[in-house]
C-alpha distance (Angstrom), angle and dihedral (degrees) to the residues before:
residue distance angle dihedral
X1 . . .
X2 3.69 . .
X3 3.80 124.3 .
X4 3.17 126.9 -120.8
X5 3.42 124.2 -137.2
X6 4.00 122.8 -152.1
X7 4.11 116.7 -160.9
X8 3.89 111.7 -167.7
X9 3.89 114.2 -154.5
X10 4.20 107.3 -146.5
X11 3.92 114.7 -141.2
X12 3.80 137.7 152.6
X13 4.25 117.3 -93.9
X14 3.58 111.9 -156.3
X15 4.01 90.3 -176.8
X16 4.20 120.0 65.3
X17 3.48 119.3 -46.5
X18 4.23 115.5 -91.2
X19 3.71 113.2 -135.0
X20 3.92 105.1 -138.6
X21 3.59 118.7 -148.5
X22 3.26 130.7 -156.2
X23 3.66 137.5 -122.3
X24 4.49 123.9 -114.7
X25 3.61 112.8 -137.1
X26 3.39 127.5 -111.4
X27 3.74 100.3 -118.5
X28 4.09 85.3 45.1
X29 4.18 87.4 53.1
X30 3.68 92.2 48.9
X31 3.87 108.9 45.2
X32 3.88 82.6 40.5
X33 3.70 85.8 57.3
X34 4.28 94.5 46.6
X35 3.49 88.1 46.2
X36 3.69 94.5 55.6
X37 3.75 88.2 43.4
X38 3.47 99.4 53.1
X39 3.57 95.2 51.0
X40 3.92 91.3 48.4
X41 3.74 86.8 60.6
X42 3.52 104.0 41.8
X43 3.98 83.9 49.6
X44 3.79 101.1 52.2
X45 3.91 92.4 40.5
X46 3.72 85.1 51.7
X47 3.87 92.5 56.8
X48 3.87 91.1 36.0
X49 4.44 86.0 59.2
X50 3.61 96.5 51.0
X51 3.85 92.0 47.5
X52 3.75 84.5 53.0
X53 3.72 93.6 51.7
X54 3.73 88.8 39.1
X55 3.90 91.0 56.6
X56 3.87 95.3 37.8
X57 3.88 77.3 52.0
X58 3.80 101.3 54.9
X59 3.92 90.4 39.7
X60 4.12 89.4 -114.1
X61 4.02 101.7 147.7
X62 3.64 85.9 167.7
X63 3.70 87.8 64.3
X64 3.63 93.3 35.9
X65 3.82 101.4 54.4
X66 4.17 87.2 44.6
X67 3.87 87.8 52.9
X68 3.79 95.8 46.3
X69 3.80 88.4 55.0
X70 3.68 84.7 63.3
X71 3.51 102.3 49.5
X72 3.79 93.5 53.4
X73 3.81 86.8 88.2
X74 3.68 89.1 53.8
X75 3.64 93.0 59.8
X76 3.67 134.9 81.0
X77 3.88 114.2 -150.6
């Protein structure tokens, strides 16, 4: 990946100062974005388990088949 290279040019305002802001890097953006993804997944098939267990638990197989449907997309065979 090429860098990029920023120049800034220095020169008297007379008006309000500017607040300059600057820019995340991409590699930054992105393993901010897996992280976040990640724990999203590991979260909601968390919560999906124990609603398993909780339906196996109450006898529900109603419950249980809907849940299972979901956690298809959780697993990877």
């Amino acid at each position: 990946m090429k860098k990029q290279k920023i120049v800034y040019q220095l020169y008297r305002y007379a008006g309000k100062a500017i607040n300059a802001k600057r820019e995340v890097p991409f590699e930054m953006k992105l393993s901010a974005q897996l992280i976040l993804d990640e724990l999203c997944f590991s979260w909601n098939k968390e919560k999906l388990e124990s609603a398993i267990n909780d339906a196996i638990d109450t006898n529900d197989k109603e419950k249980f088949d809907a849940l299972s449907k979901e956690y298809r997309h959780y697993v990877w065979e």
